[in-house]
NUVEX-313481 format. One line per 8 residues: number of its first residue (from 0); their letters; for each residue x, y, z of C-alpha. Coordinates in Angstrom, 2 decimals, padded with zeros to 5 digits. Layout:
% residues N
NUM	A	X/Y/Z  ...
This chain:
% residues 393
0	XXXXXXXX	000.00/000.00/000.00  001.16/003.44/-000.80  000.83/007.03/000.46  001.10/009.79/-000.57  002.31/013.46/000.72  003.74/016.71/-000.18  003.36/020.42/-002.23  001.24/019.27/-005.59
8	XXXXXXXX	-001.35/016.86/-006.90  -000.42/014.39/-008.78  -001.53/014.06/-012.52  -002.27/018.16/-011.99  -001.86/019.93/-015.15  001.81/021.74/-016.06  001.74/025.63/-014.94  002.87/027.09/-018.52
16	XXXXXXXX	000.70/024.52/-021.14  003.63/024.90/-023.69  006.16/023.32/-021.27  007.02/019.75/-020.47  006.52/018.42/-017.27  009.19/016.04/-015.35  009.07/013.71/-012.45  011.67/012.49/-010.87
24	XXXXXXXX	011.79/009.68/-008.33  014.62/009.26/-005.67  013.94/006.02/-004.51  015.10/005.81/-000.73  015.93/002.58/002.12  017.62/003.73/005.36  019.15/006.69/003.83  018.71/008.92/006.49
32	XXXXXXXX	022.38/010.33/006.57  022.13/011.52/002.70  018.78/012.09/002.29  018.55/015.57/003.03  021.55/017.24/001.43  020.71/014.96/-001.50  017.72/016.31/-002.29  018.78/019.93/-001.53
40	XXXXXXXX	021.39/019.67/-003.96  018.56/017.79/-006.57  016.50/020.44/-005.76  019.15/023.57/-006.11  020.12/022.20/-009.45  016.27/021.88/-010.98  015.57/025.20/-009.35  018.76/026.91/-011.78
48	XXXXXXXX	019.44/024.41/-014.73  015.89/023.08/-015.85  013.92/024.21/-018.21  010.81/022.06/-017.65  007.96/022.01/-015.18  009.30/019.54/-012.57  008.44/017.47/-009.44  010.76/015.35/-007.17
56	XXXXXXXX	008.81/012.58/-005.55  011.32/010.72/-002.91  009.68/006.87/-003.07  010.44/005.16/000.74  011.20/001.68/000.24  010.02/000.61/004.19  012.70/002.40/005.89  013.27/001.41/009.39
64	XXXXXXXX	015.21/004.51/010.40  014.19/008.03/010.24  014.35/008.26/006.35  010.47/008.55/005.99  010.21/011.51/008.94  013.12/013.25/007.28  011.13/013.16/003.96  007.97/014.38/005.17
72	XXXXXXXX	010.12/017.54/006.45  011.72/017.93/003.22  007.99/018.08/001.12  007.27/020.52/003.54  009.93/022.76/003.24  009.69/022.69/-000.57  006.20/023.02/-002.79  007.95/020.97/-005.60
80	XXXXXXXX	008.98/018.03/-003.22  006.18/014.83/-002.84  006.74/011.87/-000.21  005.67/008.32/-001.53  005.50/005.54/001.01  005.44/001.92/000.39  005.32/-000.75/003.21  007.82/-003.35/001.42
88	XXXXXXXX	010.90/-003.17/-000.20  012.24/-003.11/-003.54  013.58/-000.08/-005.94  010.98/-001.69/-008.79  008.56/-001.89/-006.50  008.87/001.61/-005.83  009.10/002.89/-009.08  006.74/001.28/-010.42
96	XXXXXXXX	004.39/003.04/-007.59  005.47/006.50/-008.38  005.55/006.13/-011.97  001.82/004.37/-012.58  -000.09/007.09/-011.33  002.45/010.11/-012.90  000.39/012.57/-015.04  004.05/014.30/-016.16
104	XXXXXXXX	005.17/013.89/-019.68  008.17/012.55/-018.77  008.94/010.07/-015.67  012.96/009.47/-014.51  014.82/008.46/-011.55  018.50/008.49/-010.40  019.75/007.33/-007.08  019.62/009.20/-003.76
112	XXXXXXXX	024.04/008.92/-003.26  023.80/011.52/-006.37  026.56/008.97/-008.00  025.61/010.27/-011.70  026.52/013.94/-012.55  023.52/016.15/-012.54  024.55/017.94/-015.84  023.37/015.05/-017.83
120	XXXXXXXX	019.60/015.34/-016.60  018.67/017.64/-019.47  020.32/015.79/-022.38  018.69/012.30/-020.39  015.29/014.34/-020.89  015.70/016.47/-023.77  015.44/013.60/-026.40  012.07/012.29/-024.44
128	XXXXXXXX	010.10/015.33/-024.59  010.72/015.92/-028.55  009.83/013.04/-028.66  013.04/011.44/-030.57  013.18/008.80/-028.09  010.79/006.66/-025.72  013.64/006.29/-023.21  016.68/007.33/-022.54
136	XXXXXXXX	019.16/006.12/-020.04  022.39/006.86/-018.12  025.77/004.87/-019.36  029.05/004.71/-017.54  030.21/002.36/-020.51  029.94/004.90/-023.69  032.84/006.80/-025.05  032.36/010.18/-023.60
144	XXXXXXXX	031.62/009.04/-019.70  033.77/009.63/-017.10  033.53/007.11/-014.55  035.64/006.60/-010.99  034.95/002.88/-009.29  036.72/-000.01/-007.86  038.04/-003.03/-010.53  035.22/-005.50/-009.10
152	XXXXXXXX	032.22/-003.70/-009.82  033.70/-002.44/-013.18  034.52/-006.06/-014.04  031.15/-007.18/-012.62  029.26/-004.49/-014.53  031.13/-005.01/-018.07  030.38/-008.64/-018.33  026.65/-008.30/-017.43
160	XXXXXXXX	026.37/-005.50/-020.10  027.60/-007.95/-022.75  025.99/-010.85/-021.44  022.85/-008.91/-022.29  024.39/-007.54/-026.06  025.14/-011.35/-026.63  021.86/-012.68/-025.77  019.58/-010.19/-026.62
168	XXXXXXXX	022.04/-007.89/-029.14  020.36/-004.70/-027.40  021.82/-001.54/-028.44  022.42/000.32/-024.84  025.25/-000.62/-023.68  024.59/000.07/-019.43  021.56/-001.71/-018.04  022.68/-000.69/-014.32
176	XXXXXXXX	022.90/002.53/-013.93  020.79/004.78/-011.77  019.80/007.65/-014.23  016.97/007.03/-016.63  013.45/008.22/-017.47  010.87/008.03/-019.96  007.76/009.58/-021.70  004.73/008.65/-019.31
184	XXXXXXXX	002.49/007.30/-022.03  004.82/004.69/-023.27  006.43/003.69/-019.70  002.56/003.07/-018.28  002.33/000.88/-021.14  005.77/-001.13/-020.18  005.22/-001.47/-016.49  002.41/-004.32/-016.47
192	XXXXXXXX	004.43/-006.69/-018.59  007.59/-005.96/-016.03  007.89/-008.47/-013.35  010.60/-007.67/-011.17  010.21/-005.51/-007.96  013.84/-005.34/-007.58  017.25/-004.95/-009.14  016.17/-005.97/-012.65
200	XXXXXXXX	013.29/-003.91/-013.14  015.48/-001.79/-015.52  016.81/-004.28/-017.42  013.54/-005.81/-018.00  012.36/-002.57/-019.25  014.41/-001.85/-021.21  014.22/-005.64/-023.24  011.23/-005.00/-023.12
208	XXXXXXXX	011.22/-001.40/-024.92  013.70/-002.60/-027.21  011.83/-006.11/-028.22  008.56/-004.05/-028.78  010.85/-001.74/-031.00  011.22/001.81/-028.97  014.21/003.60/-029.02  016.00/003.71/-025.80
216	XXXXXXXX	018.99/007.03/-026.11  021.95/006.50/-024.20  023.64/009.70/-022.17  027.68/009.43/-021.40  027.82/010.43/-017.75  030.25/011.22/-014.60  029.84/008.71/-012.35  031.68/008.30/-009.09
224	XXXXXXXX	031.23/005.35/-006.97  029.62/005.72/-003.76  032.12/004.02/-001.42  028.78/003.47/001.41  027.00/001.52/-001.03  024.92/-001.52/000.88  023.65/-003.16/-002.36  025.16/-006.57/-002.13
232	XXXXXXXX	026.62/-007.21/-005.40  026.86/-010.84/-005.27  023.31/-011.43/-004.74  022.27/-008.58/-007.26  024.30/-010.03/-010.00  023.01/-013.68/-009.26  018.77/-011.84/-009.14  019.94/-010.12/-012.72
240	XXXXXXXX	021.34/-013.55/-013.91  018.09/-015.09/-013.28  016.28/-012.33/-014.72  018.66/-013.14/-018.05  017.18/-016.67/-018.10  013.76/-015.92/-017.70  013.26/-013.66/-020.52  015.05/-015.48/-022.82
248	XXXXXXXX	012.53/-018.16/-022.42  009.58/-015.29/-022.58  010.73/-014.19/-025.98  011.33/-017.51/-026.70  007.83/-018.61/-026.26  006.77/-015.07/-027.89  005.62/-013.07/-024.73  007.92/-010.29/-025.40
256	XXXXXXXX	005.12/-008.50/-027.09  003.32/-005.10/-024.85  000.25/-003.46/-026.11  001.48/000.29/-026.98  -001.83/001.45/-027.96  -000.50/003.94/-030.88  002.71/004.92/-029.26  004.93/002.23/-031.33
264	XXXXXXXX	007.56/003.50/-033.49  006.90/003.03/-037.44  009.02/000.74/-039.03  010.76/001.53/-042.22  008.99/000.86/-045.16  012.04/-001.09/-047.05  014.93/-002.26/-045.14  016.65/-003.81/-047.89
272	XXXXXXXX	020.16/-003.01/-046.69  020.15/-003.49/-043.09  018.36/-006.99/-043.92  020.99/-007.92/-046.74  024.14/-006.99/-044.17  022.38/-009.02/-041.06  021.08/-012.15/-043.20  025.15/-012.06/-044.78
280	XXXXXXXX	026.75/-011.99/-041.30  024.51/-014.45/-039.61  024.58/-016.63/-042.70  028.34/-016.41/-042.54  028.73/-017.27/-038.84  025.89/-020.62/-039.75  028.53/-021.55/-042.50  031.69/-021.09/-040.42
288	XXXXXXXX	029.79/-023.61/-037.40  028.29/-026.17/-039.79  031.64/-027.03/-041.63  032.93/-027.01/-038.20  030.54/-030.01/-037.17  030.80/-031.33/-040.59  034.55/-031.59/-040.24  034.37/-033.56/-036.49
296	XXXXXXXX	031.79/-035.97/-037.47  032.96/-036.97/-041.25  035.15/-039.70/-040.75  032.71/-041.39/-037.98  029.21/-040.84/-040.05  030.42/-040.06/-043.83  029.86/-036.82/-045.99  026.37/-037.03/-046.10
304	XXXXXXXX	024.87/-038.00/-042.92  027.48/-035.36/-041.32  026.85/-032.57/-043.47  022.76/-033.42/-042.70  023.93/-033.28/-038.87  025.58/-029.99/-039.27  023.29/-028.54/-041.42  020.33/-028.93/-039.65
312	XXXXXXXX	021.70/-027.82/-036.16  022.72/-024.49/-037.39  019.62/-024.37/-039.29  017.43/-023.70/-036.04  020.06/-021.06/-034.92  019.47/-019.95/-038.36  015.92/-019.47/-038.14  015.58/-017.77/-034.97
320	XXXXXXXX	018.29/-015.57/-035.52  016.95/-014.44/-038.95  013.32/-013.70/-037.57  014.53/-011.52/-035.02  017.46/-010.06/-036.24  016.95/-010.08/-040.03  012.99/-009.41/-040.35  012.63/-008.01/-036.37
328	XXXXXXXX	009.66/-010.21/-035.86  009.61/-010.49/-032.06  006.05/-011.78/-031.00  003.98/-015.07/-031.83  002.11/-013.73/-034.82  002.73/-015.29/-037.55  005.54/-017.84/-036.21  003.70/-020.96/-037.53
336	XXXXXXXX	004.09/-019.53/-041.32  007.46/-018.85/-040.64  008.62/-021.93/-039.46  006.69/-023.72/-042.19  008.10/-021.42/-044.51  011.80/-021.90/-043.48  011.21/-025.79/-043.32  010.15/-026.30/-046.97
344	XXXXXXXX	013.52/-023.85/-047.64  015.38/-026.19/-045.11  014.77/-028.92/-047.19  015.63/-027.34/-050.73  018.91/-026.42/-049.05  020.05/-029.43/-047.39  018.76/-031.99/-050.58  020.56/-029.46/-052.38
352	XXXXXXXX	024.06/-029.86/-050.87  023.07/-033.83/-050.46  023.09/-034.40/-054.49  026.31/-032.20/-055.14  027.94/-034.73/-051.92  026.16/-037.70/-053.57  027.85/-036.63/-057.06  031.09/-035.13/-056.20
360	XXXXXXXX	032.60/-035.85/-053.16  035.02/-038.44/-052.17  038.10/-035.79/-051.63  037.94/-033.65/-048.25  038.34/-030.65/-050.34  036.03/-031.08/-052.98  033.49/-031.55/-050.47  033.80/-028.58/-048.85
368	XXXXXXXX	033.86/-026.90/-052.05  030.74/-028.40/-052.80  028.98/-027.46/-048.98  030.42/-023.85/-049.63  028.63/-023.65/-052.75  025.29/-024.92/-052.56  025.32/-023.40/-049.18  025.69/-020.16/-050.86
376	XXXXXXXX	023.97/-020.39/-053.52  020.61/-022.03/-051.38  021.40/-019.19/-048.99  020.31/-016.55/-051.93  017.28/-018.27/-052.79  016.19/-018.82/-049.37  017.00/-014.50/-048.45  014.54/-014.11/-051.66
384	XXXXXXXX	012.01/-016.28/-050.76  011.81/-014.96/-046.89  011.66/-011.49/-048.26  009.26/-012.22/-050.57  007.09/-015.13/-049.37  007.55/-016.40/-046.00  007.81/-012.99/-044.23  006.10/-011.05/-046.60
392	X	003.01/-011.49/-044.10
Protein backbone atom coordinates (compact mmCIF):
# COMPACT_ATOMS: atom_id res chain seq x y z
CA UNK A 1 0.00 0.00 0.00
CA UNK A 2 1.16 3.44 -0.80
CA UNK A 3 0.83 7.03 0.46
CA UNK A 4 1.10 9.79 -0.57
CA UNK A 5 2.31 13.46 0.72
CA UNK A 6 3.74 16.71 -0.18
CA UNK A 7 3.36 20.42 -2.23
CA UNK A 8 1.24 19.27 -5.59
CA UNK A 9 -1.35 16.86 -6.90
CA UNK A 10 -0.42 14.39 -8.78
CA UNK A 11 -1.53 14.06 -12.52
CA UNK A 12 -2.27 18.16 -11.99
CA UNK A 13 -1.86 19.93 -15.15
CA UNK A 14 1.81 21.74 -16.06
CA UNK A 15 1.74 25.63 -14.94
CA UNK A 16 2.87 27.09 -18.52
CA UNK A 17 0.70 24.52 -21.14
CA UNK A 18 3.63 24.90 -23.69
CA UNK A 19 6.16 23.32 -21.27
CA UNK A 20 7.02 19.75 -20.47
CA UNK A 21 6.52 18.42 -17.27
CA UNK A 22 9.19 16.04 -15.35
CA UNK A 23 9.07 13.71 -12.45
CA UNK A 24 11.67 12.49 -10.87
CA UNK A 25 11.79 9.68 -8.33
CA UNK A 26 14.62 9.26 -5.67
CA UNK A 27 13.94 6.02 -4.51
CA UNK A 28 15.10 5.81 -0.73
CA UNK A 29 15.93 2.58 2.12
CA UNK A 30 17.62 3.73 5.36
CA UNK A 31 19.15 6.69 3.83
CA UNK A 32 18.71 8.92 6.49
CA UNK A 33 22.38 10.33 6.57
CA UNK A 34 22.13 11.52 2.70
CA UNK A 35 18.78 12.09 2.29
CA UNK A 36 18.55 15.57 3.03
CA UNK A 37 21.55 17.24 1.43
CA UNK A 38 20.71 14.96 -1.50
CA UNK A 39 17.72 16.31 -2.29
CA UNK A 40 18.78 19.93 -1.53
CA UNK A 41 21.39 19.67 -3.96
CA UNK A 42 18.56 17.79 -6.57
CA UNK A 43 16.50 20.44 -5.76
CA UNK A 44 19.15 23.57 -6.11
CA UNK A 45 20.12 22.20 -9.45
CA UNK A 46 16.27 21.88 -10.98
CA UNK A 47 15.57 25.20 -9.35
CA UNK A 48 18.76 26.91 -11.78
CA UNK A 49 19.44 24.41 -14.73
CA UNK A 50 15.89 23.08 -15.85
CA UNK A 51 13.92 24.21 -18.21
CA UNK A 52 10.81 22.06 -17.65
CA UNK A 53 7.96 22.01 -15.18
CA UNK A 54 9.30 19.54 -12.57
CA UNK A 55 8.44 17.47 -9.44
CA UNK A 56 10.76 15.35 -7.17
CA UNK A 57 8.81 12.58 -5.55
CA UNK A 58 11.32 10.72 -2.91
CA UNK A 59 9.68 6.87 -3.07
CA UNK A 60 10.44 5.16 0.74
CA UNK A 61 11.20 1.68 0.24
CA UNK A 62 10.02 0.61 4.19
CA UNK A 63 12.70 2.40 5.89
CA UNK A 64 13.27 1.41 9.39
CA UNK A 65 15.21 4.51 10.40
CA UNK A 66 14.19 8.03 10.24
CA UNK A 67 14.35 8.26 6.35
CA UNK A 68 10.47 8.55 5.99
CA UNK A 69 10.21 11.51 8.94
CA UNK A 70 13.12 13.25 7.28
CA UNK A 71 11.13 13.16 3.96
CA UNK A 72 7.97 14.38 5.17
CA UNK A 73 10.12 17.54 6.45
CA UNK A 74 11.72 17.93 3.22
CA UNK A 75 7.99 18.08 1.12
CA UNK A 76 7.27 20.52 3.54
CA UNK A 77 9.93 22.76 3.24
CA UNK A 78 9.69 22.69 -0.57
CA UNK A 79 6.20 23.02 -2.79
CA UNK A 80 7.95 20.97 -5.60
CA UNK A 81 8.98 18.03 -3.22
CA UNK A 82 6.18 14.83 -2.84
CA UNK A 83 6.74 11.87 -0.21
CA UNK A 84 5.67 8.32 -1.53
CA UNK A 85 5.50 5.54 1.01
CA UNK A 86 5.44 1.92 0.39
CA UNK A 87 5.32 -0.75 3.21
CA UNK A 88 7.82 -3.35 1.42
CA UNK A 89 10.90 -3.17 -0.20
CA UNK A 90 12.24 -3.11 -3.54
CA UNK A 91 13.58 -0.08 -5.94
CA UNK A 92 10.98 -1.69 -8.79
CA UNK A 93 8.56 -1.89 -6.50
CA UNK A 94 8.87 1.61 -5.83
CA UNK A 95 9.10 2.89 -9.08
CA UNK A 96 6.74 1.28 -10.42
CA UNK A 97 4.39 3.04 -7.59
CA UNK A 98 5.47 6.50 -8.38
CA UNK A 99 5.55 6.13 -11.97
CA UNK A 100 1.82 4.37 -12.58
CA UNK A 101 -0.09 7.09 -11.33
CA UNK A 102 2.45 10.11 -12.90
CA UNK A 103 0.39 12.57 -15.04
CA UNK A 104 4.05 14.30 -16.16
CA UNK A 105 5.17 13.89 -19.68
CA UNK A 106 8.17 12.55 -18.77
CA UNK A 107 8.94 10.07 -15.67
CA UNK A 108 12.96 9.47 -14.51
CA UNK A 109 14.82 8.46 -11.55
CA UNK A 110 18.50 8.49 -10.40
CA UNK A 111 19.75 7.33 -7.08
CA UNK A 112 19.62 9.20 -3.76
CA UNK A 113 24.04 8.92 -3.26
CA UNK A 114 23.80 11.52 -6.37
CA UNK A 115 26.56 8.97 -8.00
CA UNK A 116 25.61 10.27 -11.70
CA UNK A 117 26.52 13.94 -12.55
CA UNK A 118 23.52 16.15 -12.54
CA UNK A 119 24.55 17.94 -15.84
CA UNK A 120 23.37 15.05 -17.83
CA UNK A 121 19.60 15.34 -16.60
CA UNK A 122 18.67 17.64 -19.47
CA UNK A 123 20.32 15.79 -22.38
CA UNK A 124 18.69 12.30 -20.39
CA UNK A 125 15.29 14.34 -20.89
CA UNK A 126 15.70 16.47 -23.77
CA UNK A 127 15.44 13.60 -26.40
CA UNK A 128 12.07 12.29 -24.44
CA UNK A 129 10.10 15.33 -24.59
CA UNK A 130 10.72 15.92 -28.55
CA UNK A 131 9.83 13.04 -28.66
CA UNK A 132 13.04 11.44 -30.57
CA UNK A 133 13.18 8.80 -28.09
CA UNK A 134 10.79 6.66 -25.72
CA UNK A 135 13.64 6.29 -23.21
CA UNK A 136 16.68 7.33 -22.54
CA UNK A 137 19.16 6.12 -20.04
CA UNK A 138 22.39 6.86 -18.12
CA UNK A 139 25.77 4.87 -19.36
CA UNK A 140 29.05 4.71 -17.54
CA UNK A 141 30.21 2.36 -20.51
CA UNK A 142 29.94 4.90 -23.69
CA UNK A 143 32.84 6.80 -25.05
CA UNK A 144 32.36 10.18 -23.60
CA UNK A 145 31.62 9.04 -19.70
CA UNK A 146 33.77 9.63 -17.10
CA UNK A 147 33.53 7.11 -14.55
CA UNK A 148 35.64 6.60 -10.99
CA UNK A 149 34.95 2.88 -9.29
CA UNK A 150 36.72 -0.01 -7.86
CA UNK A 151 38.04 -3.03 -10.53
CA UNK A 152 35.22 -5.50 -9.10
CA UNK A 153 32.22 -3.70 -9.82
CA UNK A 154 33.70 -2.44 -13.18
CA UNK A 155 34.52 -6.06 -14.04
CA UNK A 156 31.15 -7.18 -12.62
CA UNK A 157 29.26 -4.49 -14.53
CA UNK A 158 31.13 -5.01 -18.07
CA UNK A 159 30.38 -8.64 -18.33
CA UNK A 160 26.65 -8.30 -17.43
CA UNK A 161 26.37 -5.50 -20.10
CA UNK A 162 27.60 -7.95 -22.75
CA UNK A 163 25.99 -10.85 -21.44
CA UNK A 164 22.85 -8.91 -22.29
CA UNK A 165 24.39 -7.54 -26.06
CA UNK A 166 25.14 -11.35 -26.63
CA UNK A 167 21.86 -12.68 -25.77
CA UNK A 168 19.58 -10.19 -26.62
CA UNK A 169 22.04 -7.89 -29.14
CA UNK A 170 20.36 -4.70 -27.40
CA UNK A 171 21.82 -1.54 -28.44
CA UNK A 172 22.42 0.32 -24.84
CA UNK A 173 25.25 -0.62 -23.68
CA UNK A 174 24.59 0.07 -19.43
CA UNK A 175 21.56 -1.71 -18.04
CA UNK A 176 22.68 -0.69 -14.32
CA UNK A 177 22.90 2.53 -13.93
CA UNK A 178 20.79 4.78 -11.77
CA UNK A 179 19.80 7.65 -14.23
CA UNK A 180 16.97 7.03 -16.63
CA UNK A 181 13.45 8.22 -17.47
CA UNK A 182 10.87 8.03 -19.96
CA UNK A 183 7.76 9.58 -21.70
CA UNK A 184 4.73 8.65 -19.31
CA UNK A 185 2.49 7.30 -22.03
CA UNK A 186 4.82 4.69 -23.27
CA UNK A 187 6.43 3.69 -19.70
CA UNK A 188 2.56 3.07 -18.28
CA UNK A 189 2.33 0.88 -21.14
CA UNK A 190 5.77 -1.13 -20.18
CA UNK A 191 5.22 -1.47 -16.49
CA UNK A 192 2.41 -4.32 -16.47
CA UNK A 193 4.43 -6.69 -18.59
CA UNK A 194 7.59 -5.96 -16.03
CA UNK A 195 7.89 -8.47 -13.35
CA UNK A 196 10.60 -7.67 -11.17
CA UNK A 197 10.21 -5.51 -7.96
CA UNK A 198 13.84 -5.34 -7.58
CA UNK A 199 17.25 -4.95 -9.14
CA UNK A 200 16.17 -5.97 -12.65
CA UNK A 201 13.29 -3.91 -13.14
CA UNK A 202 15.48 -1.79 -15.52
CA UNK A 203 16.81 -4.28 -17.42
CA UNK A 204 13.54 -5.81 -18.00
CA UNK A 205 12.36 -2.57 -19.25
CA UNK A 206 14.41 -1.85 -21.21
CA UNK A 207 14.22 -5.64 -23.24
CA UNK A 208 11.23 -5.00 -23.12
CA UNK A 209 11.22 -1.40 -24.92
CA UNK A 210 13.70 -2.60 -27.21
CA UNK A 211 11.83 -6.11 -28.22
CA UNK A 212 8.56 -4.05 -28.78
CA UNK A 213 10.85 -1.74 -31.00
CA UNK A 214 11.22 1.81 -28.97
CA UNK A 215 14.21 3.60 -29.02
CA UNK A 216 16.00 3.71 -25.80
CA UNK A 217 18.99 7.03 -26.11
CA UNK A 218 21.95 6.50 -24.20
CA UNK A 219 23.64 9.70 -22.17
CA UNK A 220 27.68 9.43 -21.40
CA UNK A 221 27.82 10.43 -17.75
CA UNK A 222 30.25 11.22 -14.60
CA UNK A 223 29.84 8.71 -12.35
CA UNK A 224 31.68 8.30 -9.09
CA UNK A 225 31.23 5.35 -6.97
CA UNK A 226 29.62 5.72 -3.76
CA UNK A 227 32.12 4.02 -1.42
CA UNK A 228 28.78 3.47 1.41
CA UNK A 229 27.00 1.52 -1.03
CA UNK A 230 24.92 -1.52 0.88
CA UNK A 231 23.65 -3.16 -2.36
CA UNK A 232 25.16 -6.57 -2.13
CA UNK A 233 26.62 -7.21 -5.40
CA UNK A 234 26.86 -10.84 -5.27
CA UNK A 235 23.31 -11.43 -4.74
CA UNK A 236 22.27 -8.58 -7.26
CA UNK A 237 24.30 -10.03 -10.00
CA UNK A 238 23.01 -13.68 -9.26
CA UNK A 239 18.77 -11.84 -9.14
CA UNK A 240 19.94 -10.12 -12.72
CA UNK A 241 21.34 -13.55 -13.91
CA UNK A 242 18.09 -15.09 -13.28
CA UNK A 243 16.28 -12.33 -14.72
CA UNK A 244 18.66 -13.14 -18.05
CA UNK A 245 17.18 -16.67 -18.10
CA UNK A 246 13.76 -15.92 -17.70
CA UNK A 247 13.26 -13.66 -20.52
CA UNK A 248 15.05 -15.48 -22.82
CA UNK A 249 12.53 -18.16 -22.42
CA UNK A 250 9.58 -15.29 -22.58
CA UNK A 251 10.73 -14.19 -25.98
CA UNK A 252 11.33 -17.51 -26.70
CA UNK A 253 7.83 -18.61 -26.26
CA UNK A 254 6.77 -15.07 -27.89
CA UNK A 255 5.62 -13.07 -24.73
CA UNK A 256 7.92 -10.29 -25.40
CA UNK A 257 5.12 -8.50 -27.09
CA UNK A 258 3.32 -5.10 -24.85
CA UNK A 259 0.25 -3.46 -26.11
CA UNK A 260 1.48 0.29 -26.98
CA UNK A 261 -1.83 1.45 -27.96
CA UNK A 262 -0.50 3.94 -30.88
CA UNK A 263 2.71 4.92 -29.26
CA UNK A 264 4.93 2.23 -31.33
CA UNK A 265 7.56 3.50 -33.49
CA UNK A 266 6.90 3.03 -37.44
CA UNK A 267 9.02 0.74 -39.03
CA UNK A 268 10.76 1.53 -42.22
CA UNK A 269 8.99 0.86 -45.16
CA UNK A 270 12.04 -1.09 -47.05
CA UNK A 271 14.93 -2.26 -45.14
CA UNK A 272 16.65 -3.81 -47.89
CA UNK A 273 20.16 -3.01 -46.69
CA UNK A 274 20.15 -3.49 -43.09
CA UNK A 275 18.36 -6.99 -43.92
CA UNK A 276 20.99 -7.92 -46.74
CA UNK A 277 24.14 -6.99 -44.17
CA UNK A 278 22.38 -9.02 -41.06
CA UNK A 279 21.08 -12.15 -43.20
CA UNK A 280 25.15 -12.06 -44.78
CA UNK A 281 26.75 -11.99 -41.30
CA UNK A 282 24.51 -14.45 -39.61
CA UNK A 283 24.58 -16.63 -42.70
CA UNK A 284 28.34 -16.41 -42.54
CA UNK A 285 28.73 -17.27 -38.84
CA UNK A 286 25.89 -20.62 -39.75
CA UNK A 287 28.53 -21.55 -42.50
CA UNK A 288 31.69 -21.09 -40.42
CA UNK A 289 29.79 -23.61 -37.40
CA UNK A 290 28.29 -26.17 -39.79
CA UNK A 291 31.64 -27.03 -41.63
CA UNK A 292 32.93 -27.01 -38.20
CA UNK A 293 30.54 -30.01 -37.17
CA UNK A 294 30.80 -31.33 -40.59
CA UNK A 295 34.55 -31.59 -40.24
CA UNK A 296 34.37 -33.56 -36.49
CA UNK A 297 31.79 -35.97 -37.47
CA UNK A 298 32.96 -36.97 -41.25
CA UNK A 299 35.15 -39.70 -40.75
CA UNK A 300 32.71 -41.39 -37.98
CA UNK A 301 29.21 -40.84 -40.05
CA UNK A 302 30.42 -40.06 -43.83
CA UNK A 303 29.86 -36.82 -45.99
CA UNK A 304 26.37 -37.03 -46.10
CA UNK A 305 24.87 -38.00 -42.92
CA UNK A 306 27.48 -35.36 -41.32
CA UNK A 307 26.85 -32.57 -43.47
CA UNK A 308 22.76 -33.42 -42.70
CA UNK A 309 23.93 -33.28 -38.87
CA UNK A 310 25.58 -29.99 -39.27
CA UNK A 311 23.29 -28.54 -41.42
CA UNK A 312 20.33 -28.93 -39.65
CA UNK A 313 21.70 -27.82 -36.16
CA UNK A 314 22.72 -24.49 -37.39
CA UNK A 315 19.62 -24.37 -39.29
CA UNK A 316 17.43 -23.70 -36.04
CA UNK A 317 20.06 -21.06 -34.92
CA UNK A 318 19.47 -19.95 -38.36
CA UNK A 319 15.92 -19.47 -38.14
CA UNK A 320 15.58 -17.77 -34.97
CA UNK A 321 18.29 -15.57 -35.52
CA UNK A 322 16.95 -14.44 -38.95
CA UNK A 323 13.32 -13.70 -37.57
CA UNK A 324 14.53 -11.52 -35.02
CA UNK A 325 17.46 -10.06 -36.24
CA UNK A 326 16.95 -10.08 -40.03
CA UNK A 327 12.99 -9.41 -40.35
CA UNK A 328 12.63 -8.01 -36.37
CA UNK A 329 9.66 -10.21 -35.86
CA UNK A 330 9.61 -10.49 -32.06
CA UNK A 331 6.05 -11.78 -31.00
CA UNK A 332 3.98 -15.07 -31.83
CA UNK A 333 2.11 -13.73 -34.82
CA UNK A 334 2.73 -15.29 -37.55
CA UNK A 335 5.54 -17.84 -36.21
CA UNK A 336 3.70 -20.96 -37.53
CA UNK A 337 4.09 -19.53 -41.32
CA UNK A 338 7.46 -18.85 -40.64
CA UNK A 339 8.62 -21.93 -39.46
CA UNK A 340 6.69 -23.72 -42.19
CA UNK A 341 8.10 -21.42 -44.51
CA UNK A 342 11.80 -21.90 -43.48
CA UNK A 343 11.21 -25.79 -43.32
CA UNK A 344 10.15 -26.30 -46.97
CA UNK A 345 13.52 -23.85 -47.64
CA UNK A 346 15.38 -26.19 -45.11
CA UNK A 347 14.77 -28.92 -47.19
CA UNK A 348 15.63 -27.34 -50.73
CA UNK A 349 18.91 -26.42 -49.05
CA UNK A 350 20.05 -29.43 -47.39
CA UNK A 351 18.76 -31.99 -50.58
CA UNK A 352 20.56 -29.46 -52.38
CA UNK A 353 24.06 -29.86 -50.87
CA UNK A 354 23.07 -33.83 -50.46
CA UNK A 355 23.09 -34.40 -54.49
CA UNK A 356 26.31 -32.20 -55.14
CA UNK A 357 27.94 -34.73 -51.92
CA UNK A 358 26.16 -37.70 -53.57
CA UNK A 359 27.85 -36.63 -57.06
CA UNK A 360 31.09 -35.13 -56.20
CA UNK A 361 32.60 -35.85 -53.16
CA UNK A 362 35.02 -38.44 -52.17
CA UNK A 363 38.10 -35.79 -51.63
CA UNK A 364 37.94 -33.65 -48.25
CA UNK A 365 38.34 -30.65 -50.34
CA UNK A 366 36.03 -31.08 -52.98
CA UNK A 367 33.49 -31.55 -50.47
CA UNK A 368 33.80 -28.58 -48.85
CA UNK A 369 33.86 -26.90 -52.05
CA UNK A 370 30.74 -28.40 -52.80
CA UNK A 371 28.98 -27.46 -48.98
CA UNK A 372 30.42 -23.85 -49.63
CA UNK A 373 28.63 -23.65 -52.75
CA UNK A 374 25.29 -24.92 -52.56
CA UNK A 375 25.32 -23.40 -49.18
CA UNK A 376 25.69 -20.16 -50.86
CA UNK A 377 23.97 -20.39 -53.52
CA UNK A 378 20.61 -22.03 -51.38
CA UNK A 379 21.40 -19.19 -48.99
CA UNK A 380 20.31 -16.55 -51.93
CA UNK A 381 17.28 -18.27 -52.79
CA UNK A 382 16.19 -18.82 -49.37
CA UNK A 383 17.00 -14.50 -48.45
CA UNK A 384 14.54 -14.11 -51.66
CA UNK A 385 12.01 -16.28 -50.76
CA UNK A 386 11.81 -14.96 -46.89
CA UNK A 387 11.66 -11.49 -48.26
CA UNK A 388 9.26 -12.22 -50.57
CA UNK A 389 7.09 -15.13 -49.37
CA UNK A 390 7.55 -16.40 -46.00
CA UNK A 391 7.81 -12.99 -44.23
CA UNK A 392 6.10 -11.05 -46.60
CA UNK A 393 3.01 -11.49 -44.10
Amino acid sequence: MARTRGGGVRGAAPVNAHRSSVEITVPVHNEEHVLTASIEQLHEHLSDAFPFDWTIVIADNASTDRTLEIAYGLADRFDRVRVLHLEEKGRGRALRASWSGSGSDVVGYLDVDLSTGLDALLPLVAPLVTGHSDLAVGSRLSSGSAVARGPKRELISRCYNLILRLVFAVRFRDAQCGFKAGRTVVVQRLLPAVDDEAWFFDTELLLLAEHNGLRVHEVPVDWVDDPDSRVDIRSTALGDLRGVRRMVWRFLRGRGGVDLAGHERIPLRDDFGRQTVTFALIGAFSTVLALAVFLALREQLGAVLANVVGFTGTTVLNFWANRRYTFRRRDASGRWWHISGSIALYVFSLTLASVGLALLGGQLVTEVIVLVVTWSFAAVVRFVLLRSWVYRR
